[in-house]
N, C-alpha and C positions, 0 to 999 in steps of 0.2 A: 261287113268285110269278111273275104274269106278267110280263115284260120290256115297260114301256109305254115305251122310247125314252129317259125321264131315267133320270138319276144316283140310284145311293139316296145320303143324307145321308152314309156312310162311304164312298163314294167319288168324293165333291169332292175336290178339289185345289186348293188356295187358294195363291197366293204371298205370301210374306212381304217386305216390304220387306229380308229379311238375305240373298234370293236372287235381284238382278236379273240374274245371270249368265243364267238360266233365261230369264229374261221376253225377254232382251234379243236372245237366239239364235232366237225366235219372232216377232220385228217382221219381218226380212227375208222370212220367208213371207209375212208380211199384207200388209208394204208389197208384195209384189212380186205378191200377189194381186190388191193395188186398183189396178196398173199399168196406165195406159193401153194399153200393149202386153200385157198379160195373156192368155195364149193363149184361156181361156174368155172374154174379150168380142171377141177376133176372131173367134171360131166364133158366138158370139150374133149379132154383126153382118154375119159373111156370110148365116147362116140365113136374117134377118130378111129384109136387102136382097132375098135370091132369091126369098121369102116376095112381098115388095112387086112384083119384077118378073115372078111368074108372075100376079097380081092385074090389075097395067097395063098387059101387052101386047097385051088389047083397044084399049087406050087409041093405041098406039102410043108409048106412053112406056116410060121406062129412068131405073131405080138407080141412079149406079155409088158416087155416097157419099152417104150418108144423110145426113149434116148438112148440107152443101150442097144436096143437090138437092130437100131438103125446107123447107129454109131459107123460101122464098119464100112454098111454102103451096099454090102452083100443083097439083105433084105429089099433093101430100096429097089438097089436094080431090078432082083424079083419084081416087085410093084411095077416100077416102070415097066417090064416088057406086059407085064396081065395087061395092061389099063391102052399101052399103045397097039398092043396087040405082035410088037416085034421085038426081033431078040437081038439085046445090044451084045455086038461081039466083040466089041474092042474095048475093053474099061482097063488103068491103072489102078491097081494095090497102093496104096500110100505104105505098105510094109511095119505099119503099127499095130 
């Protein structure tokens, strides 16, 4: 049989409520997976940032934190026009 990726039916693994020993030694990965510090969304977010400041350095703009320095909308726009190629000339200030 070809191996399409799932499980065949006899080898699920179901937990029972009589083994949360099991389940409970498996949180600590997950929680430590969805971890703000989680080594795979620092690597995603340096990617991205370097992604973004090899895009803007026409612009003479610069990355250095993605939530902040996109925060305002300025940068982005920048991004937007490099990447469509055109220049948005009508945007609203939210005045924050």
């Amino acid at each position: 049989m070809k191996n399409s990726g799932f499980l065949e039916p006899q080898q699920l693994f179901f937990l029972s409520p009589a083994e949360p020993a099991e389940e409970e030694e498996e949180m600590p990965a997950t929680e430590k997976d969805l971890a703000e510090d989680a080594p795979w969304k620092k690597i995603q977010q340096n990617t991205f940032t370097r992604w973004c400041n090899e895009h803007l350095k026409g612009l003479n703009r610069r990355i250095a934190d993605l939530q902040r320095d996109l925060s305002d909308g300025l940068k982005l726009i920048g991004l937007l026009e490099v990447l469509s190629q055109k220049k948005i000339s009508a945007w609203c200030s939210s005045g924050s």
